[in-house]
N, C-alpha and C positions, 0 to 999 in steps of 0.2 A: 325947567325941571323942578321936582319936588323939592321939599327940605329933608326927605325921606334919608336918610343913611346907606344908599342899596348898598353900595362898596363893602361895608361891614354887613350885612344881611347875606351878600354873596358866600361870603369867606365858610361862613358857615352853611352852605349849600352843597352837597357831594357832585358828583360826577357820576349819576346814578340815572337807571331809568324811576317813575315817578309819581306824583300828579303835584301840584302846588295850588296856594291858595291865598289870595290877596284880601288885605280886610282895610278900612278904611279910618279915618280919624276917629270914629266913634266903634272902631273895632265890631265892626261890621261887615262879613264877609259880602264882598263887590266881584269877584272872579274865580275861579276854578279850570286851572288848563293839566293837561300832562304833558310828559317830555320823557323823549329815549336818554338826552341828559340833560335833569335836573338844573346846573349849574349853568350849562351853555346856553337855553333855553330862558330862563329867567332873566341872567344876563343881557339879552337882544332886547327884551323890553326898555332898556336903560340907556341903549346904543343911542349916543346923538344922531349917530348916522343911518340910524334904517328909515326905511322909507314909510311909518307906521301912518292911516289914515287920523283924522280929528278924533275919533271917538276913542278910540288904542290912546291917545294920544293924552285926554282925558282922565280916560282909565288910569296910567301911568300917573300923572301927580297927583290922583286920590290917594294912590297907596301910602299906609303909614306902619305896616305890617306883612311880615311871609313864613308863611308856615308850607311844611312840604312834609309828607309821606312817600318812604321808598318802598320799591317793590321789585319782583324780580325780575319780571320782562316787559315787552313795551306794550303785549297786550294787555297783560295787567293795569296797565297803565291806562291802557283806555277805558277797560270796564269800570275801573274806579271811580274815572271819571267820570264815568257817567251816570253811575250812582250815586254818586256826590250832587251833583248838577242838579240830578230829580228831586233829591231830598232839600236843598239852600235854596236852588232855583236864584243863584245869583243877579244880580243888572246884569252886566255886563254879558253873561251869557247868552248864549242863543238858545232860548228853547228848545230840548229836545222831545225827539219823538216817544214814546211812550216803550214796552216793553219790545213790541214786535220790529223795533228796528233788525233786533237781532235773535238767529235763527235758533234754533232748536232740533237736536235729533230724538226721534220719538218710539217707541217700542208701545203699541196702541194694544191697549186691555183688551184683548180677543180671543178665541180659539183661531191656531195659527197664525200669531203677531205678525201685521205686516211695518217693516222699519220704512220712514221717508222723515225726509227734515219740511218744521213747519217754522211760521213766525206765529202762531199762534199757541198761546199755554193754557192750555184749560185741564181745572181739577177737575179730571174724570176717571182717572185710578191709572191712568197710561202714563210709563215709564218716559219723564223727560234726561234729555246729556244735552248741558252750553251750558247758558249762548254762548254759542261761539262768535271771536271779535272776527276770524280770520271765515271768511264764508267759502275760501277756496281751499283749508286744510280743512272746513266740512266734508263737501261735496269729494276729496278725495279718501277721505275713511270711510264716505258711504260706496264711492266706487270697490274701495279693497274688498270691502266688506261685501257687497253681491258678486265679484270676481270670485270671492273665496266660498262663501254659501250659499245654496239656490233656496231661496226663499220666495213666498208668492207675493206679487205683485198686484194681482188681485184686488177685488173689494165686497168678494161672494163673502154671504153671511154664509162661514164653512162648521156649523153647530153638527153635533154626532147625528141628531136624527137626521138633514137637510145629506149630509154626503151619504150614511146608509139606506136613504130614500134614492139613490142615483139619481136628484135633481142638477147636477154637477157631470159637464167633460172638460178631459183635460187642453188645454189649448195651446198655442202657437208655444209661449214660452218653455212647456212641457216636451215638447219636438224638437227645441235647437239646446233643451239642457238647461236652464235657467231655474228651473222648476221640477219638485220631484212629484208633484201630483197629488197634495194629500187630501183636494177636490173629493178624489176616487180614490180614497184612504191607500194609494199607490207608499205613499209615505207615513209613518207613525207618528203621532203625536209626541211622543217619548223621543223620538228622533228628532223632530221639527224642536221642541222646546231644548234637548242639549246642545244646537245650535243657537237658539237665544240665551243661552248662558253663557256659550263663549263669547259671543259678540257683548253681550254685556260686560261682560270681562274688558273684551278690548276696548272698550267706550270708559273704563273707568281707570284704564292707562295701564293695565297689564296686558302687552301687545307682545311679550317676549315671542310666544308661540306661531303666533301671523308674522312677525321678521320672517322665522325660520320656515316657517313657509313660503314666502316670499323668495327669502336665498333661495330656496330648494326650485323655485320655476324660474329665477333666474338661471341656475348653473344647469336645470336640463335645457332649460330653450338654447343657452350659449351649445350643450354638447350635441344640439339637435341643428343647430348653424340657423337659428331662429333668433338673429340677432336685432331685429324690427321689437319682437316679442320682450326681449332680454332687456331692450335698452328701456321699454316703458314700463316694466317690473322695476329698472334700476333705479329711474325718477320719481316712482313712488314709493319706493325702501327710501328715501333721500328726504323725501317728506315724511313721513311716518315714521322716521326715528326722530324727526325734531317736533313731533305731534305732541300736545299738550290735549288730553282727552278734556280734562276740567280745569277750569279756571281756580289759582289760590282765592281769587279776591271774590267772584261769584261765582255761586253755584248755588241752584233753586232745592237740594236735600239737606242743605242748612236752612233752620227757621230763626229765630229770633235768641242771638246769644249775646252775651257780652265777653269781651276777651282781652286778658291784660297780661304782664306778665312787667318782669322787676330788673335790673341792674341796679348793682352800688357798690360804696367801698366804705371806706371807715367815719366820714365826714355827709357825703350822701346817699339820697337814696334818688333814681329815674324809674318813675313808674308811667308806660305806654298803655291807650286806652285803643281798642275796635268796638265801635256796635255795630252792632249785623240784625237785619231787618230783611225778613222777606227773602234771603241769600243774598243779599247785598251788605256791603260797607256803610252807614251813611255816617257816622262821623269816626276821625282819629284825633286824638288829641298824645300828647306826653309832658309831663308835670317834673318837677324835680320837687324834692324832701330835702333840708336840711338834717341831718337827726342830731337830736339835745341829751337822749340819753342812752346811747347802743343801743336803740331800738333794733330787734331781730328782722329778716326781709318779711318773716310771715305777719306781724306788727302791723309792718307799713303798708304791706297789700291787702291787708284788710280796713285801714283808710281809707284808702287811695278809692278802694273800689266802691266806700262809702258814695265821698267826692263825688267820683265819678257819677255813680249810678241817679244821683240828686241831681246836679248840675246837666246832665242831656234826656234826665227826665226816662230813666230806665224802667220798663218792666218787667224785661226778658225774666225767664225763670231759670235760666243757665246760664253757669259762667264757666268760661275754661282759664283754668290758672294753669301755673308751670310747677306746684307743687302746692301738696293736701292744706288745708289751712281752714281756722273754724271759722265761722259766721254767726251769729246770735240768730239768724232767721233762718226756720226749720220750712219755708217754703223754698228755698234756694238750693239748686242741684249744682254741685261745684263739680269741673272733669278735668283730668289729670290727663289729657289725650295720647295717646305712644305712638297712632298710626290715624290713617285717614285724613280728611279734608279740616277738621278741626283743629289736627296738628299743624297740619300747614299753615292756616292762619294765627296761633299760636308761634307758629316760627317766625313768621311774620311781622309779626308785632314783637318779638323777641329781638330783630332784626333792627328796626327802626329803634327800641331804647336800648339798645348798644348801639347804638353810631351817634343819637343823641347825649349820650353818657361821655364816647370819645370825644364828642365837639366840643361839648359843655366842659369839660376840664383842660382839654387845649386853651380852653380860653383864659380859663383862669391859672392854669401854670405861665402862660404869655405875661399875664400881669404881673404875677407873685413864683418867679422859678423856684423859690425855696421850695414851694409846695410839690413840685416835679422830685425834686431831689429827696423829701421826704418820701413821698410816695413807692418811689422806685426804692430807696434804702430800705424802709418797711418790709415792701415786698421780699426784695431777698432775704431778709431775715427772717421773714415767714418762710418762703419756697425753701431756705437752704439752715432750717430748722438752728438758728444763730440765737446765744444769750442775749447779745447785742446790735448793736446798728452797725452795721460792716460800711463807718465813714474812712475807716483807713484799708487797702486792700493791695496786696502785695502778687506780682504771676514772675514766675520763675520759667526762663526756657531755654535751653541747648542748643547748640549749632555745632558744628565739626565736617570737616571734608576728608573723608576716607580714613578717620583715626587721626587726621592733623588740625594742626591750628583749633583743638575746643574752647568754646567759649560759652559765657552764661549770661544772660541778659535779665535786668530787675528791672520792669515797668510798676508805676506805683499809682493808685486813684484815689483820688481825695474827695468825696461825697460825690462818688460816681462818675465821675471827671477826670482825665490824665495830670497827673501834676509831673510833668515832663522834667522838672527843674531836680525832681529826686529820683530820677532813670537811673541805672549805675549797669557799669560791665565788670564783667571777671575774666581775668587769662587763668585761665585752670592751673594750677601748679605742681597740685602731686596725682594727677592721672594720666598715665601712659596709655595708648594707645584709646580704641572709640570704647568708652564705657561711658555709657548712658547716664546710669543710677552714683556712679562713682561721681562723677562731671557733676549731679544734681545734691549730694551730698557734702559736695565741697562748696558751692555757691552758697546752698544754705547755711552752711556752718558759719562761714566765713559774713554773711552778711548778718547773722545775729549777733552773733560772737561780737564784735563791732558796734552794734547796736544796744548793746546791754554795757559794754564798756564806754561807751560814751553818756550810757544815761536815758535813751532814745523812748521814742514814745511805739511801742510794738502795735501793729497792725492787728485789726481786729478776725482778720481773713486773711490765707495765706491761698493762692492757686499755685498747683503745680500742674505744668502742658509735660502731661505723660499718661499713662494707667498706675495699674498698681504696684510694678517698679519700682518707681518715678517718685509717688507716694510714701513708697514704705523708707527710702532712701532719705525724703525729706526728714520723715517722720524721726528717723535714726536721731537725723544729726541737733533736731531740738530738743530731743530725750536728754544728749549730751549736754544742752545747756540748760536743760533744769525747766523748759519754756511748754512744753506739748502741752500741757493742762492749761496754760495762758490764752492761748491762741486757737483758732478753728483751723486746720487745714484740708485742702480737698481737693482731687485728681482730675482732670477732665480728659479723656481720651480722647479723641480725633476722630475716629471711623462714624460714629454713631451720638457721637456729644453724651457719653453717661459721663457721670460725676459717681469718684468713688469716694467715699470716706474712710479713713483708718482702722482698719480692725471689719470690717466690713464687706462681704463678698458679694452680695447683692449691690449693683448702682442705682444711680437717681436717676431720673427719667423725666425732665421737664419735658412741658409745651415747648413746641417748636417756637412758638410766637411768643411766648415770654420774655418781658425784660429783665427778667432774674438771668434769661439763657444769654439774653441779646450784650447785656453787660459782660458776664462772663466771657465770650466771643469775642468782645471788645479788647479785653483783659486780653487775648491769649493771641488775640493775630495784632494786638498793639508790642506784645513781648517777643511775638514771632518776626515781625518785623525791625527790632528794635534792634534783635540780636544777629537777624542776617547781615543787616548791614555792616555792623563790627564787623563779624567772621568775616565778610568782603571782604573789608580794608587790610585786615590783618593779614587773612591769603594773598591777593595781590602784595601787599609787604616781601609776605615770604619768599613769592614766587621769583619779585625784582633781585630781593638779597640773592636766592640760587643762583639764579644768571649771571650775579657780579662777580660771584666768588667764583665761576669758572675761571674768570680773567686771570692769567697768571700773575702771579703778584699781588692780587687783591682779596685777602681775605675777611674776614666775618667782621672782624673792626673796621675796615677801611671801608665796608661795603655800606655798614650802618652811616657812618660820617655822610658819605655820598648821597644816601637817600635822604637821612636829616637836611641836607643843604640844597639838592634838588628836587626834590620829590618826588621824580619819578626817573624813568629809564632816559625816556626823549629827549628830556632837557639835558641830561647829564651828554650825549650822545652830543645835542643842540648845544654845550658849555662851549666856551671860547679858551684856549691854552692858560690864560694866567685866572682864570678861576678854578679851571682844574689842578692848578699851582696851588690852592689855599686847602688843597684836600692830599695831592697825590703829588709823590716825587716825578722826576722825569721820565726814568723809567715806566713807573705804573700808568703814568699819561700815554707814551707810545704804543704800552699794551693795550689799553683801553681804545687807543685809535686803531690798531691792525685788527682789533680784534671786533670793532662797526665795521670796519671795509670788507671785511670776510663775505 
């Protein structure tokens, strides 16, 4: 085996469908494969154990490099491929066939376009849709598609003089339906061509309309007991709703573009490159930026695309960026895309330097976790609009069973982190009965109050698990100590995760996926949980004391003694006579026995 590193090369490989690409000591691209996953896939190459012939075998310890572009499905995966493959023409590779391996559906520049699929593309002004990788999800949109429109099949030159000359009869397919006859202008051309508009349509993956059509000859052939009928409508609704009309990666109505787009944070910048040739991909690359002086993203993507455009030798005249940004060169058409095929490869490429961007910092937070803990600290202070770095952060949460036994639990994080060791509970002392905001007005009080009397160093963030209740109750009780202007505090509700802040009627609204939310969460089911458990112990307490104190003769004092020294009911039940001597007179021992044999 090589001296290659693949183990660390893996780590950083997704679980993605794909294409990868293998380069050699002299960084020299030697292989190009795809994979439904990326990770599993490259991996087997490395397997002592598979059964790979001499040449694989070969291939395998030249590698001294792997680079991988993700994509979204496995077709994908293959056209890229094989775009790649034509453009490197790797060793390693096997020669591929040239364009017409794969098929083509065709709308032929005509009077009355006849549609058939070709392997052949010729510029002659007739409408191409592919290639398609899948030649059996062709051949079934071309079925829907003559099932659903009689168009001619023909190959009559059908020009206006040749049909109002009646050189033209209608034939077989015109007698079973197939055909409306526009031979013998039976059919309008106005008619015949608003059927090549829909089918065009459908071919460009607006098929909402042929579904519903489709439902609609399913559910009459079912109501007509034409269940032969209904079941082969159902198998091609089955396909045709997982129909991909165009391919993200090729498509021959793209010409020659370049396409890049940006990720970063405060430290870097990830700029991902596509060239597109011919409607093909032929190379990807993605770069990382250091930045020295807050360079803005629009800065760096005007580098990068410098870079780029030198380095693989660009000439394209269009570029799609992900926002407007100047150029010094007045021949270059820059596009902002919001829809169509250009967007998608735009997303595309968007796609792959964000995952580059996620890997590339996993790695370097592995090394240096300080930079995690920054990063994330930041963050919140940005998202939750903070003077300072919320390194100290405080959650407040209630518990009570039926208006009994309240309690308040303080979970406390120290640079993002539980610091477990300063968790604290409260037995509520001056609130009767279940009162929420009362219950959250006494914990607070009570844990700053304390806090300032001791000298204590106050938390730069306070959370309360309530709405605005909950909040306003906190809010009360640091007004009382002089502290609201010190401190940031803020509400998290539960049904929907807003964040309220004081004084404030409108909430916050993070990303789902945010670490500013995912922290918070942290924060609120680490205090939720912190606190149920007390409130357990403390109910079950309660519950054993009621039981004891039925015993006659044993009340609220002697019941406490009993649980301090047993712990529980069982044991106390399981005591042997001269340890229940070290708590209870004779008497209260007999009761306590008639009163287990019951």
């Amino acid at each position: 085996m090589s001296a290659f590193d693949y183990k660390k090369a893996l780590a950083d490989i997704p679980h993605k469908p794909g294409v990868y690409q293998y380069f050699d000591t002299d960084d020299l691209l030697i292989y190009i494969g795809k994979a439904k996953d990326l990770r599993n896939r490259v991996g087997s190459y490395f397997n002592q154990d598979s059964q790979f012939n001499g040449k694989t075998r070969v291939l395998v310890s030249k590698i001294r490099r792997i680079s991988f572009t993700i994509v979204d499905t496995e077709i994908d995966a293959w056209l890229l491929e094989n775009s790649l493959i034509k453009k490197h023409q790797p060793r390693y590779n096997i020669m591929l066939k040239d364009d017409k391996t794969y098929p083509w559906i065709i709308i032929k520049k005509e009077q009355f376009p006849r549609i058939y699929w070709t392997r052949k593309y010729i510029k002659d002004g007739s409408t191409y849709f592919g290639p398609y990788a899948s030649v059996g999800m062709m051949h079934t949109i071309l079925d829907l598609i003559k099932e659903t429109y009689t168009l001619r099949t023909c190959n009559l030159p059908l020009t206006p003089q040749n049909i109002n000359d009646g050189k033209f009869k209608v034939c077989l397919e015109y007698q079973i339906g197939n055909c409306k006859g526009p031979c013998q202008n039976y059919q309008t051309k106005e008619d015949y061509d608003q059927n090549i508009e829909e089918i065009k349509d459908i071919l460009n993956g607006k098929i909402g309309n042929v579904i519903r059509s489709v439902n609609q000859v399913i559910k009459t052939a079912s109501e007509d007991l034409n269940f032969e009928l209904a079941h082969s409508y159902q198998r091609k609704l089955g396909v045709l709703e997982k129909y991909q009309s165009k391919s993200t990666v090729v498509n021959s109505a793209i010409t020659n573009i370049d396409v890049v787009s940006i990720a970063s944070d405060e430290r870097y910048a990830f700029v991902n490159y596509l060239k597109v040739m011919n409607g093909s991909i032929i190379q990807t690359q993605t770069i990382e930026i250091k930045k020295r002086l807050d360079e803005t993203d629009e800065e760096l993507l005007t580098i990068a695309i410098t870079e780029f455009r030198t380095k693989f030798k660009s000439t394209s005249k269009e570029i799609v960026v992900p926002f407007p940004i100047l150029l010094v060169d007045e021949n270059l058409k820059l596009i902002v895309p919001k829809l169509g095929e250009k967007k998608k490869l735009l997303e595309l490429s968007q796609k792959n330097v964000l995952f580059f961007k996620k890997e590339k910092l996993n790695q370097y937070e592995k090394l240096n976790p300080d930079l995690r803990t920054d990063r994330i600290l930041s963050q919140m202070q940005k998202d939750l609009r903070l003077t300072q770095l919320p390194q100290h952060i405080e959650c407040f949460d209630n518990s009570n069973f039926q208006g009994k036994y309240p309690v308040s639990a303080i979970v406390v994080f120290k640079d993002a982190k539980p610091s477990k060791k300063d968790y604290r509970h409260f037995n509520v002392k001056t609130v009767e009965g279940p009162n929420d905001f009362a219950t959250m007005e006494e914990a607070v009080y009570r844990r700053y109050k304390r806090m300032l009397e001791e000298e204590g160093t106050l938390p730069q963030l306070i959370i309360i698990d309530g709405g605005k209740g909950q909040l306003s109750s906190a809010v009360s009780s640091l007004k009382k100590l002089g502290i609201d202007k010190k401190v940031t505090v803020i509400g998290i509700a539960k049904r929907l995760e807003e964040l309220y802040y004081p004084g404030d009627s409108f909430p916050l609204y993070l990303d789902k996926k945010s670490e500013t939310l995912k922290v918070i969460q942290q924060l609120r089911d680490e205090a939720h949980r912190f606190g149920i458990t007390f409130h357990r112990k403390k109910r079950d307490q309660g519950t054993l004391k009621t039981e004891l104190e039925i015993i006659p003769g044993i009340g609220k004092t002697t019941a406490d003694k009993l649980l301090v020294k047993f712990k529980s009911v069982k044991r106390i039940k399981e005591a042997k006579e001269e340890e229940l001597a070290q708590v209870l007179n004779k008497k209260q021992i007999i009761a306590l026995h008639d009163y287990f044999k019951a």
